[in-house]
N, C-alpha and C positions, 0 to 999 in steps of 0.2 A: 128424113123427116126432121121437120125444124125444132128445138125446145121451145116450149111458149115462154120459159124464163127468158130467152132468148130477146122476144119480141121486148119482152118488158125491161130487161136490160136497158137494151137500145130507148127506151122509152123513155126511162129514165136518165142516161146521157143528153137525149136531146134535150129535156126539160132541163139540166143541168147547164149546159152549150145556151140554152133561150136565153137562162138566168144571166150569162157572161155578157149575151149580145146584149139584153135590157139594160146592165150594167155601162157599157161602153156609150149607145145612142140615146138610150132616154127615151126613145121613142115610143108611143103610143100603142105603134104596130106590133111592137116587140114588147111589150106589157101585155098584151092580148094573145098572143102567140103563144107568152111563156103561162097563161090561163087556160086555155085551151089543152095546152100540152099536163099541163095539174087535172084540171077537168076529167082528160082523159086516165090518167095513172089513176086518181081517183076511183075511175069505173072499174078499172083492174083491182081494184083493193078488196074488192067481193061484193058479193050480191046480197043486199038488204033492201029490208021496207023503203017507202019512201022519207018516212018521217029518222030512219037510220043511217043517212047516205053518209059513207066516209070520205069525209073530205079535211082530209091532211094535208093533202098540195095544194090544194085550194087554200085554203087557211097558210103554211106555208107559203107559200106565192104571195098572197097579199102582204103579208107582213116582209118578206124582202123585197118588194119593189117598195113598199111604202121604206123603211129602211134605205133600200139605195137611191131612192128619191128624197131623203133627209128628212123626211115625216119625224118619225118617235126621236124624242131627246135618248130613248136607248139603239138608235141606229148601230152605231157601231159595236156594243155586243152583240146584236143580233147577229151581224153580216159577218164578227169573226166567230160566231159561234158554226154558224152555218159552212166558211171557210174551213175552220178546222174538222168541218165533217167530210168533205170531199179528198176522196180515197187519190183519186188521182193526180201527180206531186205536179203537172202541169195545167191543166185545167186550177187546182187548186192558185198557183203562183198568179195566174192567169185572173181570176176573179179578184185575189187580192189586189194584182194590181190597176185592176178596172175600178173596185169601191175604194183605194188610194188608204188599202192598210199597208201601213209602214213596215211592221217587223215583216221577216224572214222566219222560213223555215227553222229549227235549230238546231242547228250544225250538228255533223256527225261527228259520234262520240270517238275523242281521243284515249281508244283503247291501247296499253301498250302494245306496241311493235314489238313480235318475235326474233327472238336473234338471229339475224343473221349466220348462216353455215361457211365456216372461213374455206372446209371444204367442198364449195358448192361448183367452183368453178377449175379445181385440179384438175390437170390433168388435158385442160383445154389448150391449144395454141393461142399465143400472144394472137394481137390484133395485125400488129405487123406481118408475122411469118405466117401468117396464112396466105396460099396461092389461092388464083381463084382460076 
């Protein structure tokens, strides 16, 4: 039997994936797609009145295409705020370098290195005297 987190997972990846593709073409079809796809996560977000509907991807959604379409003089906090919320390190690279954020990732931390064991490789054959 399936989890329904399951379903909405994927639900959410796709609207995620819309956001990249709107990002890359511009296109109209793909602004409508990634609504549709809010629309519906929207309806997953529970059941209220009508005068209550939640609409966070909706609202979300509008405001990053208007952002990746260069609308609000705050575009680009928007799109890195919303970049830095995406769990996934490729999808994430992926959208920044579609809305054309410069930085990177920040490097992984240069924790020190463990000493090395001088007896780590005693006891082994040289590289030469090994037969094979």
């Amino acid at each position: 039997m399936l989890n329904p987190l399951d379903g909405s997972h994927r639900l959410l990846h796709a609207w995620k994936l819309a956001l990249l593709r709107f990002a890359v073409t511009r296109d109209e079809a793909d602004r409508l797609n990634v609504a549709a796809l809010a629309a519906e996560l929207d309806r997953l977000g529970g059941r209220r009145t009508a005068d209550e509907t939640f609409h966070f991807f909706r609202r979300t959604s509008s405001q990053l295409c208007a952002a990746i379409s260069g609308q609000p003089q705050n575009a680009a906090d928007i799109l890195d705020r919303f970049c830095q919320q995406i769990e996934e390190p490729r999808l994430r690279l992926a959208f920044a370098a579609a809305v054309g954020i410069t930085h990177s990732d920040p490097a992984p931390s240069r924790a020190p290195r463990p000493k090395r064991n001088r007896d780590l490789f005693r006891g082994l054959p040289a590289r030469g005297s090994a037969s094979l």
